[in-house]
Jmol script that loads the backbone (N, CA, C; Angstrom):
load data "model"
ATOM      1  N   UNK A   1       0.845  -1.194   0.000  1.00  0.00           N
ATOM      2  CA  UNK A   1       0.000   0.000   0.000  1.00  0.00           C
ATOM      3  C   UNK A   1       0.877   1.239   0.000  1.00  0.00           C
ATOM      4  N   UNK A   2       0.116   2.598  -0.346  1.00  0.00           N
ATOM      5  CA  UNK A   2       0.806   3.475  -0.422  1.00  0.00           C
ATOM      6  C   UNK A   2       0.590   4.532   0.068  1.00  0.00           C
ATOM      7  N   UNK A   3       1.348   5.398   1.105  1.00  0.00           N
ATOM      8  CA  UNK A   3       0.318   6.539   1.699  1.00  0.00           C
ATOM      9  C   UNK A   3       0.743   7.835   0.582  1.00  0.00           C
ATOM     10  N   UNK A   4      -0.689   8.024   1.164  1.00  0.00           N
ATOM     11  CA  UNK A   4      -0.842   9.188   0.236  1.00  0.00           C
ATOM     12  C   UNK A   4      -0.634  10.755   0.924  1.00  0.00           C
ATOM     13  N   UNK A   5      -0.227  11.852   0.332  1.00  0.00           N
ATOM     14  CA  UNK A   5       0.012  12.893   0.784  1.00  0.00           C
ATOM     15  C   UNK A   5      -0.618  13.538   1.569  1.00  0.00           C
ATOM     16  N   UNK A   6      -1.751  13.745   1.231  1.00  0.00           N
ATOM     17  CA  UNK A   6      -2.605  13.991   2.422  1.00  0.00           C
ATOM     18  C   UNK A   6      -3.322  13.467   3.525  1.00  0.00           C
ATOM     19  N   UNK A   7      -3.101  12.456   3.167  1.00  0.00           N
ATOM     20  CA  UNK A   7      -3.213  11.515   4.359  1.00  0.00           C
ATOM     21  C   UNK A   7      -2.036  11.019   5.141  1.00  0.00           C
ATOM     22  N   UNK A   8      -1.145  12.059   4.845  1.00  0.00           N
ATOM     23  CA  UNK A   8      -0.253  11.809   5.532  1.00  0.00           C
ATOM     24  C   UNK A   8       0.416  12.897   6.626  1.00  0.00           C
ATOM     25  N   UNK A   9       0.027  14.435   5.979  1.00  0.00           N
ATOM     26  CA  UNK A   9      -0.008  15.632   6.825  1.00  0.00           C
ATOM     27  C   UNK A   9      -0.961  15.669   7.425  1.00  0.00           C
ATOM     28  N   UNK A  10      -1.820  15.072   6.865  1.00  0.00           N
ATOM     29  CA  UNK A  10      -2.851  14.687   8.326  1.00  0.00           C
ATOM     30  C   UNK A  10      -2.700  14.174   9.797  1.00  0.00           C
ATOM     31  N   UNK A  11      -1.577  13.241   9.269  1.00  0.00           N
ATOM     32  CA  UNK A  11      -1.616  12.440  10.077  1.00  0.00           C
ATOM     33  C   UNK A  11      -0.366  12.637  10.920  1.00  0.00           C
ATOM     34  N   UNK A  12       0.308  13.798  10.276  1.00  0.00           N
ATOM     35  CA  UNK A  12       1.219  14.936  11.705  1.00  0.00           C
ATOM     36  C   UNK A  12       0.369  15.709  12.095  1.00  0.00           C
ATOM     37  N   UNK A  13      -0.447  16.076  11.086  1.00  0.00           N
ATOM     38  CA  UNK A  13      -1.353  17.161  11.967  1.00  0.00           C
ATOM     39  C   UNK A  13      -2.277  16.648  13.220  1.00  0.00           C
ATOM     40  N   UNK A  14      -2.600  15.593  13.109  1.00  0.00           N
ATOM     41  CA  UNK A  14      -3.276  14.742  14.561  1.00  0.00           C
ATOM     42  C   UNK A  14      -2.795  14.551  15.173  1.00  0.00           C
ATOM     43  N   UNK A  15      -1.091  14.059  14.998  1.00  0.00           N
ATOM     44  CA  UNK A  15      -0.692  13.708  16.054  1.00  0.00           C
ATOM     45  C   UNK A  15       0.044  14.521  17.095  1.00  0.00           C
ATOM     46  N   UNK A  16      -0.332  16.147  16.191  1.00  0.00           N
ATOM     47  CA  UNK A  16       0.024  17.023  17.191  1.00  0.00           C
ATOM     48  C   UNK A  16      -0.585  16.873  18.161  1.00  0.00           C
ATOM     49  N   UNK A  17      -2.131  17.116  17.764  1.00  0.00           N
ATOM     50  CA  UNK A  17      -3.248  17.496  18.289  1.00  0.00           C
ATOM     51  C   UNK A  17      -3.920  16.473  19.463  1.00  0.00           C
ATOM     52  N   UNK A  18      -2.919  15.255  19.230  1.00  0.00           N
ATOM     53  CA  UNK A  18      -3.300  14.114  20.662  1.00  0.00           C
ATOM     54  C   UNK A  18      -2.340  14.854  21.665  1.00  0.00           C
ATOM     55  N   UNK A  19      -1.218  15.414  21.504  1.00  0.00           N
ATOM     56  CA  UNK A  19      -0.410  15.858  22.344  1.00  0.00           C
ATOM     57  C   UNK A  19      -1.071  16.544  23.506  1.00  0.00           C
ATOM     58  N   UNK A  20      -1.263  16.263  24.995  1.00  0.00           N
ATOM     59  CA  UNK A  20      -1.945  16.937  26.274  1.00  0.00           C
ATOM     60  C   UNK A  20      -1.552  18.400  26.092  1.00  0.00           C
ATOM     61  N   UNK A  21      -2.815  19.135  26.543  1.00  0.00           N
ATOM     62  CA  UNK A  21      -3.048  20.411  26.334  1.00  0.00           C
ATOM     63  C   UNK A  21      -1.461  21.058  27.110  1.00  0.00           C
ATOM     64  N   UNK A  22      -0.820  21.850  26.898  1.00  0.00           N
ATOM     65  CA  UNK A  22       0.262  22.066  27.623  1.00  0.00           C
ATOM     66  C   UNK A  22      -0.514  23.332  28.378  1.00  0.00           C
ATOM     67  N   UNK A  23      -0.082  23.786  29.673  1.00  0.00           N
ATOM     68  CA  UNK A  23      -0.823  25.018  30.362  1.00  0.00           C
ATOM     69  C   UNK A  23      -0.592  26.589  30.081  1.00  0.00           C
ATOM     70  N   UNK A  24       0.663  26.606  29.399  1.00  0.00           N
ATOM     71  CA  UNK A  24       0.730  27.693  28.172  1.00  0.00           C
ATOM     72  C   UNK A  24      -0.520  27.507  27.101  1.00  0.00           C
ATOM     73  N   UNK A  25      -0.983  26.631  26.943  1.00  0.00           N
ATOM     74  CA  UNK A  25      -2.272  26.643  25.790  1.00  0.00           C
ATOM     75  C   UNK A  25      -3.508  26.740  26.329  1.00  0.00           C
ATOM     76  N   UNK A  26      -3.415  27.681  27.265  1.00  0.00           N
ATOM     77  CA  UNK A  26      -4.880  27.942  27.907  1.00  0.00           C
ATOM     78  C   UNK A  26      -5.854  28.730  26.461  1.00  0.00           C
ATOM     79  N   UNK A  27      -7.006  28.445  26.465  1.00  0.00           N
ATOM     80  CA  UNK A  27      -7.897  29.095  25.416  1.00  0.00           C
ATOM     81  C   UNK A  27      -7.449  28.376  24.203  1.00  0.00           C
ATOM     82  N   UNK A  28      -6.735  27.470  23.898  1.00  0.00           N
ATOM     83  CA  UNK A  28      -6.883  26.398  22.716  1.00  0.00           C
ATOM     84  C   UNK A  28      -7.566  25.319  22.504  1.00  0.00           C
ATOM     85  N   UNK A  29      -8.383  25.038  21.576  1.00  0.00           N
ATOM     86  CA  UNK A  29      -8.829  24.546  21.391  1.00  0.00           C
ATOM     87  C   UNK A  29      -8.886  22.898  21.058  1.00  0.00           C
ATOM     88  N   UNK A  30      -8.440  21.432  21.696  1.00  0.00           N
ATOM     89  CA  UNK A  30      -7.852  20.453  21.160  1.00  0.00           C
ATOM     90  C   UNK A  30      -9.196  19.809  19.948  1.00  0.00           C
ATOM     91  N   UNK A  31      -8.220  19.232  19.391  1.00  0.00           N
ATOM     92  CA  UNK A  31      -9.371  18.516  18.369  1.00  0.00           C
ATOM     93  C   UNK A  31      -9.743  17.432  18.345  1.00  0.00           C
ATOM     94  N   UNK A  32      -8.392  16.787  18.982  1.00  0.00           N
ATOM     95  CA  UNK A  32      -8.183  14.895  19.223  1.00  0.00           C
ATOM     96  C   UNK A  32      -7.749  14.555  20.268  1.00  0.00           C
ATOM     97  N   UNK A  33      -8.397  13.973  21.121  1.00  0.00           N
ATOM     98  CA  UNK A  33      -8.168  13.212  22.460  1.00  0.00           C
ATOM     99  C   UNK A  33      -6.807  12.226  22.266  1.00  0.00           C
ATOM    100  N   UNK A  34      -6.290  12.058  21.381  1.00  0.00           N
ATOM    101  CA  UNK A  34      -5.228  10.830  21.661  1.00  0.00           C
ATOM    102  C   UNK A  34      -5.636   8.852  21.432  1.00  0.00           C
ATOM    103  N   UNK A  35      -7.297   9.355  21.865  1.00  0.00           N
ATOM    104  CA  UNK A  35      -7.355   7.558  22.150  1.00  0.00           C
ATOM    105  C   UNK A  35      -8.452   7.302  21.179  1.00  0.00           C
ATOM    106  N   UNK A  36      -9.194   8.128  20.758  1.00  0.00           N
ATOM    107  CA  UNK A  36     -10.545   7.435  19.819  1.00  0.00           C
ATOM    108  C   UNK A  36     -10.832   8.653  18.765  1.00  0.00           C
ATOM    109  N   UNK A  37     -11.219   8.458  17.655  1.00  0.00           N
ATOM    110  CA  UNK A  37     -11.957   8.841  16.432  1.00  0.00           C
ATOM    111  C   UNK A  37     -12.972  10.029  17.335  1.00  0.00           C
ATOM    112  N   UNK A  38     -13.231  10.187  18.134  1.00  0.00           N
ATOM    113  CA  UNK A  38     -14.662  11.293  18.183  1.00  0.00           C
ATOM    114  C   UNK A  38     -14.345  12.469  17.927  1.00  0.00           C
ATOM    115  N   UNK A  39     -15.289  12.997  16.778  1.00  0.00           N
ATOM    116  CA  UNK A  39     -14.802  14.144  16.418  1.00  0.00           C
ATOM    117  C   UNK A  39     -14.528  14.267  14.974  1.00  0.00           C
ATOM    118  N   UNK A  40     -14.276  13.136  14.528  1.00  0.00           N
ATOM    119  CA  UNK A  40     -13.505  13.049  13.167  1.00  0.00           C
ATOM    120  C   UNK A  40     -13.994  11.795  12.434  1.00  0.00           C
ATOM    121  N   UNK A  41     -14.558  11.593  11.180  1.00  0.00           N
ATOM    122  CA  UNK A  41     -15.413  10.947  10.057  1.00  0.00           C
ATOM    123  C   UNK A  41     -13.961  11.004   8.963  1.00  0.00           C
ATOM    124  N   UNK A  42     -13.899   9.243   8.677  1.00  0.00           N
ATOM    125  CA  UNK A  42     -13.215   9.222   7.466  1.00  0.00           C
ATOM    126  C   UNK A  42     -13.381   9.059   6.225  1.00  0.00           C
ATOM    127  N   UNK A  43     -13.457   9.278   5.075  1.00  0.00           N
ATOM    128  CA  UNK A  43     -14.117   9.125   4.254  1.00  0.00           C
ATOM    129  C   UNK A  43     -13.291   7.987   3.123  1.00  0.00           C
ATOM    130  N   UNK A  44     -13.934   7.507   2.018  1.00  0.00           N
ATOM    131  CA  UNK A  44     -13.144   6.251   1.702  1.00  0.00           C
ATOM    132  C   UNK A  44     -11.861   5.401   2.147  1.00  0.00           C
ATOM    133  N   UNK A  45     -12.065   4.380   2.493  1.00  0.00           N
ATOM    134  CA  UNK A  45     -10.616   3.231   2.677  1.00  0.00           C
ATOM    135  C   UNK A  45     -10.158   3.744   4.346  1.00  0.00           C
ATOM    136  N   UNK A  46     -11.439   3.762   5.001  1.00  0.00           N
ATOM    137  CA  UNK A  46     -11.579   3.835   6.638  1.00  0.00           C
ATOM    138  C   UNK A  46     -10.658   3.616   7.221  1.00  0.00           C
ATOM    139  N   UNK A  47     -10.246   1.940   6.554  1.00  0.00           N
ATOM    140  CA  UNK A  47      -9.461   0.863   7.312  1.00  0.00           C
ATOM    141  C   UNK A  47      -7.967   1.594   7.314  1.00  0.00           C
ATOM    142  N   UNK A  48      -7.610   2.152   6.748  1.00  0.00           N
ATOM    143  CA  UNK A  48      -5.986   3.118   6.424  1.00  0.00           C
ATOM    144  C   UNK A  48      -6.049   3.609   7.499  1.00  0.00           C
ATOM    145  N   UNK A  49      -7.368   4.076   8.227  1.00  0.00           N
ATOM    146  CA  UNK A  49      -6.895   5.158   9.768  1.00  0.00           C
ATOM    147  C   UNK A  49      -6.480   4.039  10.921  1.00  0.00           C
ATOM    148  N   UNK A  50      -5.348   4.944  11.636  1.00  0.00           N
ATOM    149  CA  UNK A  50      -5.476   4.053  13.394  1.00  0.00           C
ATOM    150  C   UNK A  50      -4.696   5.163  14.187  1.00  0.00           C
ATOM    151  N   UNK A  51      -5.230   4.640  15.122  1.00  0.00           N
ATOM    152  CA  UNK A  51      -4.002   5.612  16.415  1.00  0.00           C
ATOM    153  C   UNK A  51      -3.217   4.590  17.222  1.00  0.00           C
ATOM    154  N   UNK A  52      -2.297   5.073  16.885  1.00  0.00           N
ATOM    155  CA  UNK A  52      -0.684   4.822  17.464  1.00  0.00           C
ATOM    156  C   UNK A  52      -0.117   5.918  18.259  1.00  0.00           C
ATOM    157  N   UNK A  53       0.040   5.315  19.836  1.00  0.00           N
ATOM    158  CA  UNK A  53       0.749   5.907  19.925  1.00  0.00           C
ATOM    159  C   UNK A  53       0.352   7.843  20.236  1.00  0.00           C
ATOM    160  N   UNK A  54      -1.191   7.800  20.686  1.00  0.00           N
ATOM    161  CA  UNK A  54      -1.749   8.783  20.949  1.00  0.00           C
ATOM    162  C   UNK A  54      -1.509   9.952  19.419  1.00  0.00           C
ATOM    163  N   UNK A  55      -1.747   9.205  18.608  1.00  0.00           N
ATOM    164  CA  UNK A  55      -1.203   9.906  17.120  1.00  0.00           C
ATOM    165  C   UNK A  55      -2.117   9.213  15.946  1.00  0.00           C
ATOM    166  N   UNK A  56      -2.662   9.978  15.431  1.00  0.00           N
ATOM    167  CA  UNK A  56      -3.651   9.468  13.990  1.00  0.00           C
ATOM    168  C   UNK A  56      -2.453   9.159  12.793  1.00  0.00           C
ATOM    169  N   UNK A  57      -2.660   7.487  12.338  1.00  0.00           N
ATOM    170  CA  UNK A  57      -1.618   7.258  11.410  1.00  0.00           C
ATOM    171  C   UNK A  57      -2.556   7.075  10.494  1.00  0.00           C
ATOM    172  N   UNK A  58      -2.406   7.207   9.029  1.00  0.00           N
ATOM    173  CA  UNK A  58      -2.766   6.733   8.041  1.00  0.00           C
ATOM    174  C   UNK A  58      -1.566   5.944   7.091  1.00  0.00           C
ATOM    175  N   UNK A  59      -1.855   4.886   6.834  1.00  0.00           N
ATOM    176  CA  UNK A  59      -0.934   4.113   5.963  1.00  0.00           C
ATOM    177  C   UNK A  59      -2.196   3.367   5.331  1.00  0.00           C
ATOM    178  N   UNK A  60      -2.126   3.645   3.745  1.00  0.00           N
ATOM    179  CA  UNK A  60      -2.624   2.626   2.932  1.00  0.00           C
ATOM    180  C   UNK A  60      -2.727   3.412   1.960  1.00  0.00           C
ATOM    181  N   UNK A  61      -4.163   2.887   1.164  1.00  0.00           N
ATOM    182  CA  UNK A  61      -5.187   4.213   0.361  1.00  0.00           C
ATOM    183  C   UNK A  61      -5.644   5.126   0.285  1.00  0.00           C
ATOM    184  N   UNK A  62      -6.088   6.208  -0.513  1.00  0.00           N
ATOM    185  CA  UNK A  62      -6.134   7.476  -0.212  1.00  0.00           C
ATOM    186  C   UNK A  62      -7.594   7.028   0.652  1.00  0.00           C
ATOM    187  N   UNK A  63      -7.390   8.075   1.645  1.00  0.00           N
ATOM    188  CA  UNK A  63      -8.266   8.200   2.942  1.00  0.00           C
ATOM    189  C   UNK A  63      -7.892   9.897   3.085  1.00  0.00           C
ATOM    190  N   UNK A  64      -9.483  10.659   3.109  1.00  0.00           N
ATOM    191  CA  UNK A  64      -8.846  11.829   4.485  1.00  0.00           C
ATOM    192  C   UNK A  64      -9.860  11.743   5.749  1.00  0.00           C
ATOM    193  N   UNK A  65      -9.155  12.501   6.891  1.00  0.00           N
ATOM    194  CA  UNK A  65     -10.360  12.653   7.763  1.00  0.00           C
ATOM    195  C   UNK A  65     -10.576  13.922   8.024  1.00  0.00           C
ATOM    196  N   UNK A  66     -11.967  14.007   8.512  1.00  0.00           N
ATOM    197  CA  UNK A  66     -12.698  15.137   8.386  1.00  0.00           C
ATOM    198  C   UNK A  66     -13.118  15.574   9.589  1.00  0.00           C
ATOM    199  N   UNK A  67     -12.397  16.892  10.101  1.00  0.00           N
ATOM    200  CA  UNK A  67     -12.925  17.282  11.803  1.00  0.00           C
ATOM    201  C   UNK A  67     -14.405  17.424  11.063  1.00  0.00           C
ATOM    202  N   UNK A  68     -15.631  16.731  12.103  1.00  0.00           N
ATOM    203  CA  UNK A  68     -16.904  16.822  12.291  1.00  0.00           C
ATOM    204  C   UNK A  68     -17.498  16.853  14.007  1.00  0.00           C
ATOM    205  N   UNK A  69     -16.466  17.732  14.695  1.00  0.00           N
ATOM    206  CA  UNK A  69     -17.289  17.874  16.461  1.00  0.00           C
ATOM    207  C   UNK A  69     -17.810  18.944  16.667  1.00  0.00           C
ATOM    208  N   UNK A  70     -17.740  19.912  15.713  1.00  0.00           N
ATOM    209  CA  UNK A  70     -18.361  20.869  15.834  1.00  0.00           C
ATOM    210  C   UNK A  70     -18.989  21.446  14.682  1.00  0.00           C
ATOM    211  N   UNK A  71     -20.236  21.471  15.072  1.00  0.00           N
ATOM    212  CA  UNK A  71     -21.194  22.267  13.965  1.00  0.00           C
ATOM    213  C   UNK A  71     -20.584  23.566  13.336  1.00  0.00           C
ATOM    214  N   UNK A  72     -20.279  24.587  14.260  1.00  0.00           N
ATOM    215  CA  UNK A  72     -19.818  25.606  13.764  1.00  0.00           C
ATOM    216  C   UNK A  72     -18.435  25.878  13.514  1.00  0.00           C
ATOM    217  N   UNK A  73     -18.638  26.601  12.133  1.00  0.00           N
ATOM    218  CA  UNK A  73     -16.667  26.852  11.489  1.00  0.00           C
ATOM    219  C   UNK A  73     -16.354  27.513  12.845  1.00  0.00           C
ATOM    220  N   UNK A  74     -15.158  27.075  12.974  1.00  0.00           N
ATOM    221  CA  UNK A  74     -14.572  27.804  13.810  1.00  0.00           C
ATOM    222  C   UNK A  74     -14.199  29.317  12.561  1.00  0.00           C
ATOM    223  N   UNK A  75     -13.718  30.707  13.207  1.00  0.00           N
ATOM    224  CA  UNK A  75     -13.275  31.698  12.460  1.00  0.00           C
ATOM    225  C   UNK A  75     -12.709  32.681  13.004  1.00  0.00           C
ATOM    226  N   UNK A  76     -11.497  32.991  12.602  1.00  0.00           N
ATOM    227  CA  UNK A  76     -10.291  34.311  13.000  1.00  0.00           C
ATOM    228  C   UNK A  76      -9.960  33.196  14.104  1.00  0.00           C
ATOM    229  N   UNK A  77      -8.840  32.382  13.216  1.00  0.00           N
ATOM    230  CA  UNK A  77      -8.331  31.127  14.530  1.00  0.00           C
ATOM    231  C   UNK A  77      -7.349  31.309  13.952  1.00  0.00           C
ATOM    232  N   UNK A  78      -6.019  30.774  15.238  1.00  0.00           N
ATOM    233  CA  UNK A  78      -4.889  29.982  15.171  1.00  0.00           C
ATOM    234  C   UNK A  78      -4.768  29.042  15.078  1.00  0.00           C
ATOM    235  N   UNK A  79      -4.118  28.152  13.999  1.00  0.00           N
ATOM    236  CA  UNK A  79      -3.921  26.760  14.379  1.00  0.00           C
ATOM    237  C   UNK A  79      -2.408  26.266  14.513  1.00  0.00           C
ATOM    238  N   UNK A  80      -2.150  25.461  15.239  1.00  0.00           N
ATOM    239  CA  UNK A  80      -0.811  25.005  15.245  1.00  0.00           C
ATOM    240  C   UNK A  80      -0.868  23.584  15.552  1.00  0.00           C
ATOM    241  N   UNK A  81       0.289  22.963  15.199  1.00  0.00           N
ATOM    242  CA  UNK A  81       0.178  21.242  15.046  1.00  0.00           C
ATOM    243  C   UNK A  81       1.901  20.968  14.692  1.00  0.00           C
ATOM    244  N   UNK A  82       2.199  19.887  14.911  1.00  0.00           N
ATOM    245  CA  UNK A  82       3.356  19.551  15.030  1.00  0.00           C
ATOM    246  C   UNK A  82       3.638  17.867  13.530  1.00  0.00           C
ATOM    247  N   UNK A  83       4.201  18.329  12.800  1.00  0.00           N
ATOM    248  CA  UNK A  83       3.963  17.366  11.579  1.00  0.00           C
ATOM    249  C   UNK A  83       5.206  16.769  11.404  1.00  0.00           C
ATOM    250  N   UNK A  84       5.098  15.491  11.100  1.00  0.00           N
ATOM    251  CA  UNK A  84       6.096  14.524  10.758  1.00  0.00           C
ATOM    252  C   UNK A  84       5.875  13.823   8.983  1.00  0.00           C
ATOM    253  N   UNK A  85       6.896  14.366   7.794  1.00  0.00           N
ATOM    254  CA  UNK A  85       7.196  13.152   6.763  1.00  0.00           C
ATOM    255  C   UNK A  85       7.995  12.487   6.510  1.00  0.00           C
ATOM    256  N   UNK A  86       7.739  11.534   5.726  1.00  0.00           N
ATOM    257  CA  UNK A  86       9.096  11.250   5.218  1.00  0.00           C
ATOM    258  C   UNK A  86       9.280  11.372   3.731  1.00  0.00           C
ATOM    259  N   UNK A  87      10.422  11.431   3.166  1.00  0.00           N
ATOM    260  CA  UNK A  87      10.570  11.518   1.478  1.00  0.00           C
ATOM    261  C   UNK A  87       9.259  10.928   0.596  1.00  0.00           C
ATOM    262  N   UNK A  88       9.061  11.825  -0.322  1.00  0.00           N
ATOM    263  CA  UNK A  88       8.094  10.908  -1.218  1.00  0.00           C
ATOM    264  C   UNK A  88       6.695  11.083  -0.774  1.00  0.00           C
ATOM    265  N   UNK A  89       6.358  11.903   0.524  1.00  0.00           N
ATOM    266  CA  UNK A  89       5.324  12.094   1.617  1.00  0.00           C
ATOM    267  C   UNK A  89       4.548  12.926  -0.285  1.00  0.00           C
ATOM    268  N   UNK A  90       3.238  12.299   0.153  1.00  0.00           N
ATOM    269  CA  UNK A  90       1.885  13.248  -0.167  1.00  0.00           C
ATOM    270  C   UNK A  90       1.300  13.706   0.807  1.00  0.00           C
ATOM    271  N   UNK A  91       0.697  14.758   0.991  1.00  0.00           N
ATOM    272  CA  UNK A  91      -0.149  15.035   2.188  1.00  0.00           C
ATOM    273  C   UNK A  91      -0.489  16.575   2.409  1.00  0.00           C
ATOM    274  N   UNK A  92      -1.211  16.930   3.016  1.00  0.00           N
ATOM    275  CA  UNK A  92      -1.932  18.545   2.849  1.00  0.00           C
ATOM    276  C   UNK A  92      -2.747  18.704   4.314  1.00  0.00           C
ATOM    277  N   UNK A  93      -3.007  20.092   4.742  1.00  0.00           N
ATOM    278  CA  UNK A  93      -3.972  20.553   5.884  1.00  0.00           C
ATOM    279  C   UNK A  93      -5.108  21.084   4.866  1.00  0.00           C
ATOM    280  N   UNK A  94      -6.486  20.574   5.021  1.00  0.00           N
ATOM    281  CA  UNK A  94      -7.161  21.755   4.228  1.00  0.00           C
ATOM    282  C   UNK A  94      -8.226  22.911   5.519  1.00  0.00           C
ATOM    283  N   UNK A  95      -8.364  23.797   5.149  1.00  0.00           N
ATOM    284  CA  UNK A  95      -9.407  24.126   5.825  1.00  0.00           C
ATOM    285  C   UNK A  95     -10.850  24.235   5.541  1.00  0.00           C
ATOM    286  N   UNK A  96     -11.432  24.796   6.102  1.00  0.00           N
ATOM    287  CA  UNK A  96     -13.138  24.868   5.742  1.00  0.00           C
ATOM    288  C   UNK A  96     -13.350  24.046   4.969  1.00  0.00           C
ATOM    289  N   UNK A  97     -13.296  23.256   4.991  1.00  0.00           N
ATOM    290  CA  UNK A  97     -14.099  22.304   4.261  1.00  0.00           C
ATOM    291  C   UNK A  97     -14.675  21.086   4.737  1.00  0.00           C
ATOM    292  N   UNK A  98     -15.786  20.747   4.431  1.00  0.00           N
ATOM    293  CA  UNK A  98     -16.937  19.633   5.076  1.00  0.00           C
ATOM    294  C   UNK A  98     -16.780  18.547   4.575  1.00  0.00           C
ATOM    295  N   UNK A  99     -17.173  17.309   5.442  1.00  0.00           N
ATOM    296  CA  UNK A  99     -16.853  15.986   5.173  1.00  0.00           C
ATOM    297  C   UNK A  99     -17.537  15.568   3.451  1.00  0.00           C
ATOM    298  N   UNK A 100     -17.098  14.622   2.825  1.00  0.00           N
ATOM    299  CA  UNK A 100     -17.432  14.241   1.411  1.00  0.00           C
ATOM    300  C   UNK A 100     -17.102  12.669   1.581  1.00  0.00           C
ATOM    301  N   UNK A 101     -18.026  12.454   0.812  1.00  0.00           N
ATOM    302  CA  UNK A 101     -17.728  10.874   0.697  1.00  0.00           C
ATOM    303  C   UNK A 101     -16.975   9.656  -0.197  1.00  0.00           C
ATOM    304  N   UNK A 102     -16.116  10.816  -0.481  1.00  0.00           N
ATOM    305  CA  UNK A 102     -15.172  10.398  -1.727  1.00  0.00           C
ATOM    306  C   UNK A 102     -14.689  11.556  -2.569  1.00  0.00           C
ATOM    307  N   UNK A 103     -13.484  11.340  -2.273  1.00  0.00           N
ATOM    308  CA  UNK A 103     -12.426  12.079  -3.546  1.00  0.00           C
ATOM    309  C   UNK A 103     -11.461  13.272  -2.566  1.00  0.00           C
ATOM    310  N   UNK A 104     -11.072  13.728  -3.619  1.00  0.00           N
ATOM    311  CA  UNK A 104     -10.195  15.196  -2.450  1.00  0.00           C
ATOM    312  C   UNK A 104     -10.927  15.779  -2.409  1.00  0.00           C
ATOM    313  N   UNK A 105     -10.611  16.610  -0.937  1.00  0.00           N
ATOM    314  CA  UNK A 105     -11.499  18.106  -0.291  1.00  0.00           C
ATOM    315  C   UNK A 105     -11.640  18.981  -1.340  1.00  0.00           C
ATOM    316  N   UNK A 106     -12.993  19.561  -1.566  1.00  0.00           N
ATOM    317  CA  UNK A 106     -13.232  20.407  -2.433  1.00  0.00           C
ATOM    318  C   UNK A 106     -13.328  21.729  -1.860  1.00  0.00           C
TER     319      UNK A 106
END
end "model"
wireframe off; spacefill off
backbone 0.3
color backbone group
């Protein structure tokens, strides 16, 4: 299998985001608990997601996941996240954009 690019900055971008709130990050917002999916809908080739390691991995087929815990866009935000590739990495952050049930974020 092959990971794909964006499913792969994704999958630094989560595993920032399992990282415990540090107390300098008062008023931030976390997105991912570390231990379970709530919050977040994957859309084709599911089976590619897991957490390792308090960290969202994707390895396989193109897969993205889609923050869905909150109804409302967040707006006039900071985001920060801590990302890991390696050579050959595909992978992307998108914003605003809503879950789909196939294909890249539109």
């Amino acid at each position: 299998m092959k990971r794909t690019i964006s499913s792969l900055i994704l999958t630094l971008l989560l595993s920032t985001l399992a990282i415990a709130e540090d107390k300098d990050d008062k008023g931030w917002t976390n997105l991912f608990d570390g231990k379970t999916f709530g919050g977040w809908k994957a859309n084709e080739n599911k089976e590619t997601w897991s957490i390792e390691d308090s960290a969202l991995v994707c390895y396989g087929d193109r897969s993205h996941l889609f923050f869905v815990g909150d109804d409302k866009p967040f707006v006039n935000f900071h985001f920060k996240c801590d990302v890991m590739t390696t050579p050959g990495s595909n992978a992307g952050i998108y914003f605003h954009t809503r879950y789909q049930d196939t294909g890249w974020p539109r």
